[in-house]
C-alpha positions as CSV (number, residue, x, y, z in Angstrom):
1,X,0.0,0.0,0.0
2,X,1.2,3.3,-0.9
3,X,1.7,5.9,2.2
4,X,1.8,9.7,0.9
5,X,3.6,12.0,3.0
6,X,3.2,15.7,3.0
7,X,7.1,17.4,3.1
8,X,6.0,21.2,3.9
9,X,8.0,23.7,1.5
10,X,10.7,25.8,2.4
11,X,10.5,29.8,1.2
12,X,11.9,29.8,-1.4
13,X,9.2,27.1,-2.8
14,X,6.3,28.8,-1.1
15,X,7.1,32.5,-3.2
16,X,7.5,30.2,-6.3
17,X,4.3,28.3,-5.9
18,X,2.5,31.3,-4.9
19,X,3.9,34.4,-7.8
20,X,4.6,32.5,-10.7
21,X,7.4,34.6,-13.0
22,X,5.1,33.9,-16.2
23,X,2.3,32.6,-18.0
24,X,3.8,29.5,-18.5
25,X,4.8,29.0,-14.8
26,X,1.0,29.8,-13.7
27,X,-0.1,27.4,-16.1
28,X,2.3,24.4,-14.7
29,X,1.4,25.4,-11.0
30,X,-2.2,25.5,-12.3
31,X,-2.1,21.7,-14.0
32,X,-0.3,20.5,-11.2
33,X,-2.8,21.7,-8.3
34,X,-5.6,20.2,-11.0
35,X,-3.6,16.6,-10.8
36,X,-3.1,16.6,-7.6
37,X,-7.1,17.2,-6.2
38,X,-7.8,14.5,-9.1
39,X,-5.3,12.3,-7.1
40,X,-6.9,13.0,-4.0
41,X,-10.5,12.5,-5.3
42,X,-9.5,8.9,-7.0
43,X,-7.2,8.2,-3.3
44,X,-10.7,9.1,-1.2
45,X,-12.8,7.2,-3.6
46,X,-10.9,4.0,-3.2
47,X,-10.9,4.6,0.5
48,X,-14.3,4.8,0.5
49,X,-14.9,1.8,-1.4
50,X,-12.4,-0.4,0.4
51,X,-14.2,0.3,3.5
52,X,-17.6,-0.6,2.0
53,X,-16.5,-3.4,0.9
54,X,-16.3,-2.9,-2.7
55,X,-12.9,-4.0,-3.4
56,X,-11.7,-4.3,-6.9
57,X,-8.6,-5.9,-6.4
58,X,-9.5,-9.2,-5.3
């Protein structure tokens, strides 16, 4: 089973994620915050099945 840690930024990664230097460095931040709640949606989802009972990998 995978574990996810969360690793909390240091500064210098909080300005960056926070005041991208151009366009194309808001729209990478923007695709990865996208990925990552689609993670977490498909992570909770699984959760919520597994505890139901509804366990696809058996």
């Amino acid at each position: 089973m995978a574990h996810i840690t969360e690793v909390v930024p240091n500064d210098t990664e909080l300005e960056a994620m926070t005041n991208p230097k151009n366009s194309k460095a808001a729209e990478t931040m923007q695709h990865r915050r996208e990925v990552k709640r689609r993670l977490e949606d498909y992570l909770e989802r699984a959760e919520l099945k597994r505890a139901l009972g509804d366990d696809d990998f058996f």
